[in-house]
ROLOGU-244390 format. One line per 5 residues: number of its first residue (from 0); for each residue z, y negated, x negated of N, C-alpha, C. Coordinates in steps of 0.2 Angstrom, whole numbers. Layout:
BEGIN
NUM) Z/Y/X/Z/Y/X/Z/Y/X; ...;
***
This chain:
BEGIN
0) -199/-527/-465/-203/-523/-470/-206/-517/-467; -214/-514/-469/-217/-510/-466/-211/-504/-467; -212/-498/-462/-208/-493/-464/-213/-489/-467; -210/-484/-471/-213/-478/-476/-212/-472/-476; -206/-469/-471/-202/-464/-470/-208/-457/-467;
5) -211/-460/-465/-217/-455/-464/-225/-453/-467; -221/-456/-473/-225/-453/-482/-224/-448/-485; -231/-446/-486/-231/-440/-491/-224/-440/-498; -222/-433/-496/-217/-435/-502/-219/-436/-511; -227/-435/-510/-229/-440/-518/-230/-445/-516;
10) -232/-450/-510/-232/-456/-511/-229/-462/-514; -232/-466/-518/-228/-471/-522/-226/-477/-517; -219/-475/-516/-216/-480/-511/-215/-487/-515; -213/-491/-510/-213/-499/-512/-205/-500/-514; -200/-493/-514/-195/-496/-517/-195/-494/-525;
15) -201/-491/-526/-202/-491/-535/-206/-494/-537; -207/-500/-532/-213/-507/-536/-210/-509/-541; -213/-512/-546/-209/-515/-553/-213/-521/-555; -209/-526/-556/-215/-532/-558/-209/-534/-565; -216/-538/-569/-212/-541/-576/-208/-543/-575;
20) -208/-548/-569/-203/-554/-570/-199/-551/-563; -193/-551/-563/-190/-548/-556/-191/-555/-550; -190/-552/-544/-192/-557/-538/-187/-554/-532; -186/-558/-531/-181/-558/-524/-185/-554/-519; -183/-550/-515/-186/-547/-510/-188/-551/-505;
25) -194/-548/-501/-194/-553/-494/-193/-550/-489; -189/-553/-483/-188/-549/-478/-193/-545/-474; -199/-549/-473/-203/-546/-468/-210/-543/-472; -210/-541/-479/-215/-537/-479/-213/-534/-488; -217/-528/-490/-214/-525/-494/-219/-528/-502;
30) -217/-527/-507/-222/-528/-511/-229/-529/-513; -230/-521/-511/-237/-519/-511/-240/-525/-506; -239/-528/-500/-242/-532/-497/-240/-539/-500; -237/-541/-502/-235/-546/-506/-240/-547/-511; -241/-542/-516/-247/-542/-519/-255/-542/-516;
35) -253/-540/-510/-263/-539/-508/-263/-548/-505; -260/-551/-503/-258/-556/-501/-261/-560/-507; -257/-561/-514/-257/-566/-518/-264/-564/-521; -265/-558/-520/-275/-555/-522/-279/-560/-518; -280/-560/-511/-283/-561/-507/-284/-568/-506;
40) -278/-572/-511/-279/-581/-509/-281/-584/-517; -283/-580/-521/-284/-583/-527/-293/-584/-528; -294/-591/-532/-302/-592/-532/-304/-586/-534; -303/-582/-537/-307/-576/-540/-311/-573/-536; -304/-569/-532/-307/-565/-525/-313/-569/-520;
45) -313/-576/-519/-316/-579/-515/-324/-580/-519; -322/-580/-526/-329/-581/-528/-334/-573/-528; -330/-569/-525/-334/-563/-523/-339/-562/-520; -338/-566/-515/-344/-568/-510/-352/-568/-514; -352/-571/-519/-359/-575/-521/-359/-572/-529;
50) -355/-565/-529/-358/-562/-536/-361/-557/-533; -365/-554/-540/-371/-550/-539/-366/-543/-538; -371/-539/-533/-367/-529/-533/-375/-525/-539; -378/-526/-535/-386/-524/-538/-389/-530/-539; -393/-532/-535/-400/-535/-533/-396/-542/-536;
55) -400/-545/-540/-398/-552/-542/-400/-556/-536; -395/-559/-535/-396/-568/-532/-400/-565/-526; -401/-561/-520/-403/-560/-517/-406/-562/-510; -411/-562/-510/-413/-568/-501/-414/-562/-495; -408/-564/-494/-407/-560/-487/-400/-559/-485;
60) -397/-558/-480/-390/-559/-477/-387/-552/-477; -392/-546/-478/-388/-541/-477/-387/-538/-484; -390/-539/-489/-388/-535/-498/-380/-536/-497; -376/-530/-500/-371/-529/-503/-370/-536/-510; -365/-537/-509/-360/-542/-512/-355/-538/-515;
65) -351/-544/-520/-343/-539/-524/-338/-541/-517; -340/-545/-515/-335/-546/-509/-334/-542/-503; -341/-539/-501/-343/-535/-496/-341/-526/-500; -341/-528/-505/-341/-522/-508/-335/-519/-508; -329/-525/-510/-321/-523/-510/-319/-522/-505;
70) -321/-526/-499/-319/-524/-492/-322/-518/-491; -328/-515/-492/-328/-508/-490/-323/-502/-493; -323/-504/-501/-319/-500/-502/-312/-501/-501; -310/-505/-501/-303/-506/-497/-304/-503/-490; -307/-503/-485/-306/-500/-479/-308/-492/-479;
75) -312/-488/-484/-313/-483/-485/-305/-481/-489; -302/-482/-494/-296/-481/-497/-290/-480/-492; -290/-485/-486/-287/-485/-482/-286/-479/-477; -293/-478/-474/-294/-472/-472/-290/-467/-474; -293/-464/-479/-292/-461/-483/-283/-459/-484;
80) -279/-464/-487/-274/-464/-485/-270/-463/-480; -271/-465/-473/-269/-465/-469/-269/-458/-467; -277/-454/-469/-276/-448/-466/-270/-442/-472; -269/-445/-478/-265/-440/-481/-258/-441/-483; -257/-448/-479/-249/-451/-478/-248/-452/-485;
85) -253/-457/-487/-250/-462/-495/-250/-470/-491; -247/-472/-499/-246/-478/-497/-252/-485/-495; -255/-485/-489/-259/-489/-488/-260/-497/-493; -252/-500/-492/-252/-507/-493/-254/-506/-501; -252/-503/-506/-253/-499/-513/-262/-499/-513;
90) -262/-495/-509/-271/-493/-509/-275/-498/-510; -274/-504/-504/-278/-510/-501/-276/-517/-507; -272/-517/-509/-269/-519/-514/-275/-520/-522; -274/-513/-524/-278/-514/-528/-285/-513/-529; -288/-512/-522/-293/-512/-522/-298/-518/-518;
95) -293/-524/-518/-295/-530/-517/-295/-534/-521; -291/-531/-528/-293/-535/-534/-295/-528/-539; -300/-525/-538/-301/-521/-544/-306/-525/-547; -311/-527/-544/-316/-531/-547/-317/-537/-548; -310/-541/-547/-312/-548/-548/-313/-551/-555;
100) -315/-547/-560/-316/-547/-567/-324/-546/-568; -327/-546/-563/-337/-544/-563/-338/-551/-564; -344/-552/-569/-346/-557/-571/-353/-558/-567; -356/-566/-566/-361/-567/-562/-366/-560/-566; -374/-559/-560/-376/-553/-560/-374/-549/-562;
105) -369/-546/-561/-366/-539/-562/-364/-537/-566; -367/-529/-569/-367/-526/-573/-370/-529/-580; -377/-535/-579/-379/-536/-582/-377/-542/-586; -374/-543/-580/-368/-551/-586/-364/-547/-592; -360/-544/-589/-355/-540/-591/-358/-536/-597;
110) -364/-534/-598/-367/-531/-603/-367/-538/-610; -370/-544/-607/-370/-547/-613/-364/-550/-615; -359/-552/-610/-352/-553/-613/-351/-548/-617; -351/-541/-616/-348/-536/-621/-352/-536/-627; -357/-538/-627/-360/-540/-634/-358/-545/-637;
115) -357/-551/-635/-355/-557/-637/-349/-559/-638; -343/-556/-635/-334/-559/-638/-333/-553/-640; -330/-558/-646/-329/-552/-651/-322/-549/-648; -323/-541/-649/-318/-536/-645/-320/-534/-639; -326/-537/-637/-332/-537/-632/-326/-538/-623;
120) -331/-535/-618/-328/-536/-613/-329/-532/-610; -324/-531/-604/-324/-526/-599/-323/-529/-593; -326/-527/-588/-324/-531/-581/-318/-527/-579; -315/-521/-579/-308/-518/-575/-302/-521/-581; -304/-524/-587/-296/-527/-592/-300/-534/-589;
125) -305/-536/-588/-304/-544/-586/-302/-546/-579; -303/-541/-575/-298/-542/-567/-293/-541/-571; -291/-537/-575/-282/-536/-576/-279/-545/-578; -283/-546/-586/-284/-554/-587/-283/-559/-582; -287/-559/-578/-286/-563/-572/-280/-564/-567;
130) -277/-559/-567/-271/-557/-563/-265/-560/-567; -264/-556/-572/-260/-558/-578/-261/-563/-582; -266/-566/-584/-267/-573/-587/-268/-579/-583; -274/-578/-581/-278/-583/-578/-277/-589/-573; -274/-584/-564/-274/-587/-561/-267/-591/-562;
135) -266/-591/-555/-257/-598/-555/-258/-602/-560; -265/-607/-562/-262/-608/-567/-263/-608/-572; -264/-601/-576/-262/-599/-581/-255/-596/-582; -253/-593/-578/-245/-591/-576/-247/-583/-575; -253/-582/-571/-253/-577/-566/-249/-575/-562;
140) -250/-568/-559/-249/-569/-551/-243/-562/-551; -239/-559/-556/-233/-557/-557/-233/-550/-553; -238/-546/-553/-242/-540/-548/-237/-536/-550; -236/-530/-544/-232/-525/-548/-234/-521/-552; -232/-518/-557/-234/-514/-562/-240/-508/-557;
145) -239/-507/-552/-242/-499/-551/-250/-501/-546; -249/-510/-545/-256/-512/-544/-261/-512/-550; -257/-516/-553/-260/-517/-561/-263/-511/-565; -260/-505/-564/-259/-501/-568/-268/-496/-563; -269/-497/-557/-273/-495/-552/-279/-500/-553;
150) -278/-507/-555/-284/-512/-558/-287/-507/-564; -283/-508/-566/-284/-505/-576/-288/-499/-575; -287/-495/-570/-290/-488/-571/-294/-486/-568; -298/-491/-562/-302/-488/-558/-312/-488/-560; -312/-490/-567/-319/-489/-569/-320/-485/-572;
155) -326/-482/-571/-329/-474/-573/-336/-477/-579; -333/-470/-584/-339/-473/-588/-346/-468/-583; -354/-471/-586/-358/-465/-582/-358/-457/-585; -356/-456/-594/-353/-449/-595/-348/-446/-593; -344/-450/-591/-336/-447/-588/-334/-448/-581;
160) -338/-445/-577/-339/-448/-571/-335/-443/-567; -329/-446/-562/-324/-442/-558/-322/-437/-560; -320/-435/-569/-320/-427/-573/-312/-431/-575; -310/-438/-574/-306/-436/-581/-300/-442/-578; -299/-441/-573/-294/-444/-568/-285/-445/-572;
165) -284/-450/-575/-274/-448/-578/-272/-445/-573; -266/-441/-574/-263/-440/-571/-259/-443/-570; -257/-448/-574/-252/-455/-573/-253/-458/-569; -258/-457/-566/-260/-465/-561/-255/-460/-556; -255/-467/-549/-252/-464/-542/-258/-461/-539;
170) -256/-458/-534/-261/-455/-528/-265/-460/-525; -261/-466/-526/-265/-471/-523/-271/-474/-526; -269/-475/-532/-273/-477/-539/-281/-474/-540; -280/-466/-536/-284/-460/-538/-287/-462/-533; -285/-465/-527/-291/-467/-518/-295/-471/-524;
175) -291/-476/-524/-298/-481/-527/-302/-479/-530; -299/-476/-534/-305/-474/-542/-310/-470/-537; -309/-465/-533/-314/-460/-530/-318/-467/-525; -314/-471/-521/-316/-474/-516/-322/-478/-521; -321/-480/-523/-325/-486/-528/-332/-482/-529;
180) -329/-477/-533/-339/-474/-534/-343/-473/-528; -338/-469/-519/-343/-465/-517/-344/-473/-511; -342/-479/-511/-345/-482/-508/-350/-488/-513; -349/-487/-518/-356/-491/-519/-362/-487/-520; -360/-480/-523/-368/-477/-520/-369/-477/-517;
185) -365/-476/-512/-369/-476/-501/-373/-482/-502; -369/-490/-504/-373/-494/-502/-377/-496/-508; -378/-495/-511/-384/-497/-517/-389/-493/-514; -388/-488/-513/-393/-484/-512/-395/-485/-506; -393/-487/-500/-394/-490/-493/-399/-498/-494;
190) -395/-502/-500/-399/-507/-501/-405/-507/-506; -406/-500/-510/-412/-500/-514/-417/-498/-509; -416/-495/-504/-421/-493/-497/-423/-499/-494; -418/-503/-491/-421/-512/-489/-427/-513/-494; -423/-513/-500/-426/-518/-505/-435/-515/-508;
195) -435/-510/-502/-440/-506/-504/-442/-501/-511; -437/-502/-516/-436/-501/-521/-436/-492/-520; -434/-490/-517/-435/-481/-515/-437/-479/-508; -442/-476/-506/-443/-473/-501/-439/-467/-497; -437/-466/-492/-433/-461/-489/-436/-453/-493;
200) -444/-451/-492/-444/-447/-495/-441/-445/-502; -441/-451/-506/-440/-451/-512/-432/-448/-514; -426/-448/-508/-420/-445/-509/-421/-436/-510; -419/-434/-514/-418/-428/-515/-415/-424/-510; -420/-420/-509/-420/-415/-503/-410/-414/-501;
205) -409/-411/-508/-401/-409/-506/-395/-412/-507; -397/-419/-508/-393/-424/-506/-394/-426/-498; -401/-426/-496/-403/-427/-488/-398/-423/-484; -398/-417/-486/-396/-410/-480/-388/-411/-481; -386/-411/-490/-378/-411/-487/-375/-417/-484;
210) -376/-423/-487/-375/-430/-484/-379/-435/-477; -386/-433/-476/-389/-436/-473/-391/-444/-475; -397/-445/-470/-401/-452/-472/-396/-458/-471; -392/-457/-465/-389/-464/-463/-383/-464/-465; -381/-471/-468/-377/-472/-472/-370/-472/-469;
215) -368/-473/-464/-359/-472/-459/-361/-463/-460; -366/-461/-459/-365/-453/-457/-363/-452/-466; -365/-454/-470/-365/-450/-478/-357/-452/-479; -355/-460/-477/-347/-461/-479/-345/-459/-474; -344/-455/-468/-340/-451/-464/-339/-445/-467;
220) -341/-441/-468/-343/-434/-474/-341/-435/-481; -342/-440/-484/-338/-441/-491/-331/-442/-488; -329/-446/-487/-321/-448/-482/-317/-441/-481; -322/-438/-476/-320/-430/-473/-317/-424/-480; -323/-425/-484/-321/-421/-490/-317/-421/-494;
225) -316/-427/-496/-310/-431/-500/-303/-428/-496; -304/-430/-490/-297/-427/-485/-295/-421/-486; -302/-417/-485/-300/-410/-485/-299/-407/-493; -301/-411/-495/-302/-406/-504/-293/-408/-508; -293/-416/-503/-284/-416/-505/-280/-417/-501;
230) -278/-412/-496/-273/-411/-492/-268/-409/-496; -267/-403/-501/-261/-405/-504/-258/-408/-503; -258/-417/-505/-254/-422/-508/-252/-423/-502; -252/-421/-494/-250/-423/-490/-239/-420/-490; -242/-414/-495/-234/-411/-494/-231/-406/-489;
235) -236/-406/-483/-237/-400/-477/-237/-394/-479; -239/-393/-486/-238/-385/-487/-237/-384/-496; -234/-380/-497/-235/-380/-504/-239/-380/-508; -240/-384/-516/-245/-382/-521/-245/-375/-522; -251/-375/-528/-248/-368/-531/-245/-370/-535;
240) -243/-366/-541/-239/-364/-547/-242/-369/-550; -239/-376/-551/-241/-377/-560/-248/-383/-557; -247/-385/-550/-253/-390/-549/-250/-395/-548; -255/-401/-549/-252/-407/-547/-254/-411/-543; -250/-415/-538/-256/-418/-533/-261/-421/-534;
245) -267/-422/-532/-275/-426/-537/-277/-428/-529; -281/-433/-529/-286/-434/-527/-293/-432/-528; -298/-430/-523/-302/-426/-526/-310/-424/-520; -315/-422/-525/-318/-421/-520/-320/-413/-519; -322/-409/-514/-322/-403/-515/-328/-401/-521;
250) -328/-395/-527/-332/-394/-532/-340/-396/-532; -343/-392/-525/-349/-392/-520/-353/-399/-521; -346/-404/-517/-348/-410/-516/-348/-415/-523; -344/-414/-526/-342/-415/-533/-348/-417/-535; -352/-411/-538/-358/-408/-541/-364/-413/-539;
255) -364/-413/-532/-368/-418/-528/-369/-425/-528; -364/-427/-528/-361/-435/-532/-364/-434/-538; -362/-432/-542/-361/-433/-548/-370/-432/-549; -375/-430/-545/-383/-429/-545/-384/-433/-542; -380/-437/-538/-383/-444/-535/-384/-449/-538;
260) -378/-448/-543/-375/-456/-547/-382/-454/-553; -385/-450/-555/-389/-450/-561/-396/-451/-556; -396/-449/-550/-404/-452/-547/-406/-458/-546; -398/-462/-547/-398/-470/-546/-400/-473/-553; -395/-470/-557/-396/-473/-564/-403/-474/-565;
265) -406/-468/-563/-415/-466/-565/-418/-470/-560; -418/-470/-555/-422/-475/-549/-420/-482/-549; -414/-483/-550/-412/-491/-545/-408/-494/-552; -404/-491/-555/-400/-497/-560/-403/-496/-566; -408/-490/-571/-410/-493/-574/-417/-497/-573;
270) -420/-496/-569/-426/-502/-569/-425/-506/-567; -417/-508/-563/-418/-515/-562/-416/-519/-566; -413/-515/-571/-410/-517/-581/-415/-520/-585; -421/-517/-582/-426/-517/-586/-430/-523/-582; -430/-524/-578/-433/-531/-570/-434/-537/-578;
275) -439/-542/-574/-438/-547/-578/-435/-551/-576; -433/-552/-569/-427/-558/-568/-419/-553/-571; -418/-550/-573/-413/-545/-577/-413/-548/-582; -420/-550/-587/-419/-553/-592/-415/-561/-594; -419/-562/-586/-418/-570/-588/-410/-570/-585;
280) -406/-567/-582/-400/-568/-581/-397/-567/-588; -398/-563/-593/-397/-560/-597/-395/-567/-601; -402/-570/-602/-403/-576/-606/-397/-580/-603; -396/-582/-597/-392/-586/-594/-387/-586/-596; -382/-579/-596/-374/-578/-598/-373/-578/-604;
285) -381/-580/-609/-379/-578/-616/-379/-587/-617; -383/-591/-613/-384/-597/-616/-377/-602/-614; -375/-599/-606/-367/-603/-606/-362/-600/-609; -362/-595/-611/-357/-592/-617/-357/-594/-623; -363/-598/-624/-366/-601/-631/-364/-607/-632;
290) -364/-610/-625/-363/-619/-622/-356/-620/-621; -353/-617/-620/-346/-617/-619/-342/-614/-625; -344/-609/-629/-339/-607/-634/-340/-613/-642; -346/-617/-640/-349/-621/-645/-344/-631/-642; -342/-630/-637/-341/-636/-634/-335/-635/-628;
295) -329/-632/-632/-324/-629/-627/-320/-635/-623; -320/-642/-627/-319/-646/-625/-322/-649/-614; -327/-645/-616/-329/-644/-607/-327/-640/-603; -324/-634/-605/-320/-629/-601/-315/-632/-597; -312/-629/-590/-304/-631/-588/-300/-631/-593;
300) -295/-635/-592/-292/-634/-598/-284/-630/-592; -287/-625/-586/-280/-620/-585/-282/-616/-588; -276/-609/-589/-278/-604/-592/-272/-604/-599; -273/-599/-604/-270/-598/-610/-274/-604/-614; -270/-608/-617/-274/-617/-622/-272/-614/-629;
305) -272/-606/-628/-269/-605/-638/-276/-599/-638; -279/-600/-632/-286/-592/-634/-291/-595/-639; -293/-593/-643/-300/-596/-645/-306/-595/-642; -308/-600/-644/-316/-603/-639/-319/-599/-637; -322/-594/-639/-328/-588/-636/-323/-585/-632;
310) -314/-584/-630/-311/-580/-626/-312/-583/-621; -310/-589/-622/-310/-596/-617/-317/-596/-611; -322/-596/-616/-328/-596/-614/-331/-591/-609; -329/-584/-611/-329/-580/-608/-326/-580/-602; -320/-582/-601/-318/-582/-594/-320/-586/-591;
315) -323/-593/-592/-326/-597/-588/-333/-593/-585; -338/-592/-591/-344/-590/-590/-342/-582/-584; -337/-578/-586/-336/-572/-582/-334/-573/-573; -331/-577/-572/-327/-581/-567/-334/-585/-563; -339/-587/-565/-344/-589/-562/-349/-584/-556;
320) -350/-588/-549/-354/-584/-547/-359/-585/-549; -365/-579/-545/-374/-580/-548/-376/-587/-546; -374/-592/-542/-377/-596/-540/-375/-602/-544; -369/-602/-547/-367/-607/-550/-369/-606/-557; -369/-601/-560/-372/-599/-566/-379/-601/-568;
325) -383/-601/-560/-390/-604/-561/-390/-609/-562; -389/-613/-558/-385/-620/-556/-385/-625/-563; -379/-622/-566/-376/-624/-572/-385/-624/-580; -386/-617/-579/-389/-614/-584/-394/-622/-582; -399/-621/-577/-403/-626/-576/-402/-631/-575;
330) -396/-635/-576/-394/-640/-580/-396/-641/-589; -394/-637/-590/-394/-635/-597/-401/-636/-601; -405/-630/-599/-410/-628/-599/-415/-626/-595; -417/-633/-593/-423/-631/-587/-427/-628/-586; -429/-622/-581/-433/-618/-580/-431/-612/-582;
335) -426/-611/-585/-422/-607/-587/-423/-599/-581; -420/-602/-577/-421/-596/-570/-426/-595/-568; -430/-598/-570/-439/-597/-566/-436/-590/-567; -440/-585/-560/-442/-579/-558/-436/-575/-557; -431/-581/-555/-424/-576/-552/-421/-579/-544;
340) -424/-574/-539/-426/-578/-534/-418/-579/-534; -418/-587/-529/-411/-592/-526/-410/-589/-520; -405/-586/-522/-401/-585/-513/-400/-595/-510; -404/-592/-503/-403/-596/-499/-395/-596/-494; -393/-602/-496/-386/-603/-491/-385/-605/-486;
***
């Protein structure tokens, strides 16, 4: 089993993993890995490969993916941790299954599933679903409470952005959530430039000067900060009176982030909300949500058999990459995708 004796005395070690159903220990490795294990071999996660991050359905080999995306943040988390002596295998854990709950095209599936099933939807409670319902089966996959708990909490709304951190969560739980924002701005914003969608001049002068154009130099520097702004939790020196360990970025850079995340809103994620292949993706999620919650009898029949039909639906249609969502849809509905260019495989 990995050793941890040289962890921050906040870290959440693997001998307070907690899982619903209790499990025999194994010898050669401790929970936390056990769990990033059973993340990593489930259809879910594989189907990360071919869901959308930004850009729908993309033609080209280099656009960020949710697959590409998890692995950055997991390897950023990791960092990160490593340098402040938390639990790595915790960190990597759940943030190789924070996302496995994205619906084909993104945010934008996700928008009309939340319209559409009643009680709506969320992609960080539909990873948790996933984990706890869906796969094995229909059994799920028995995660420890403190991965689960690190699923559940790593989505930011755009109003409450890195202000409103629990304090419940572990140290570990806090890498992600911080990890998750500042590496999809790096690469959204590195692939709305590919995509010609924003020109370098166009980044704001004091976003350029504190972080820089190239994107390894901006997530070196965000990494750096994070480190420095919470060395506390390493345990090396005392709090002060009355604080608690946090993850965090310095107020300066904070401020910065938080300027960044609204230039993209404004430049890159709402216009391409607004895109007309946006719309027709739109139409896609609402028409196999419609087709399947009207004809359950096509659905797998793994999973909970006591959900009703639009729940059911939703997990099918959720669980779908972009390519197969076309695929199916223009089956359905021919023509349907006109002007959503097809990733070539």
């Amino acid at each position: 089993m990995a050793r941890e004796e040289g962890l921050s005395p906040y870290a959440c070690r693997s001998a307070a993993a907690v899982r619903d159903a209790p499990e025999e220990p194994y010898p050669w490795e401790n929970p936390f890995q056990r769990d990033r294990e059973r993340v990593s071999h489930t259809n879910a996660f594989r189907r990360l490969k071919h869901k959308t991050q930004v850009f729908l359905a993309p033609v080209g080999d280099h656009y960020m993916t949710r697959l590409t995306h998890t692995l950055e943040v997991a390897q950023m988390g990791r960092t990160i941790a490593r340098a402040l002596g938390l639990n790595e295998d915790l960190v990597e854990a759940i943030a190789l299954a924070h996302d496995l709950g994205h619906t084909p095209f993104g945010h934008v599936g996700e928008e009309v599933l939340n319209a559409l099933l009643p009680g709506g939807f969320r992609h960080a409670e539909q990873s948790l679903r996933i984990v706890e319902r869906l796969e094995a089966g229909g059994k799920g996959l028995n995660l420890t409470r403190q991965v689960r708990e690190g699923i559940g909490a790593h989505s930011k709304p755009r109003g409450d952005f890195l202000t409103t951190t629990p304090d419940t969560l572990t140290l570990e739980a806090q890498v992600v959530r911080l990890a998750d924002a500042l590496a999809y701005l790096n690469h959204d914003l590195r692939d709305a430039l590919r995509a010609g969608l924003l020109r370098p001049e166009e980044i704001p002068a004091d976003l350029v000067h504190r972080l820089g154009l190239d994107p390894a130099q901006r997530m070196a520097r965000l990494i750096e900060a994070v480190i420095e702004a919470s060395w506390g939790v390493t345990g090396e020196e005392p709090l002060p009176p009355g604080a608690k360990p946090r993850i965090a970025l310095p107020p300066e850079m904070q401020e910065a982030v938080v300027k960044w995340r609204e230039f993209m809103f404004e430049r890159v994620y709402l216009p391409l909300g607004r895109a007309p292949e946006s719309q027709r993706a739109r139409d896609i999620v609402a028409l196999l949500f419609h087709h399947y919650a009207r004809n359950p009898h096509l659905l797998p029949q793994e999973g909970p058999p006591l959900d009703p039909p639009e729940r059911r639906a939703a997990d099918y249609v959720a669980g779908m990459t972009d390519l197969f969502a076309l695929m199916t849809a223009e089956r359905l509905r021919p023509g349907i995708s006109e002007g959503i260019r097809w990733m070539r495989l």
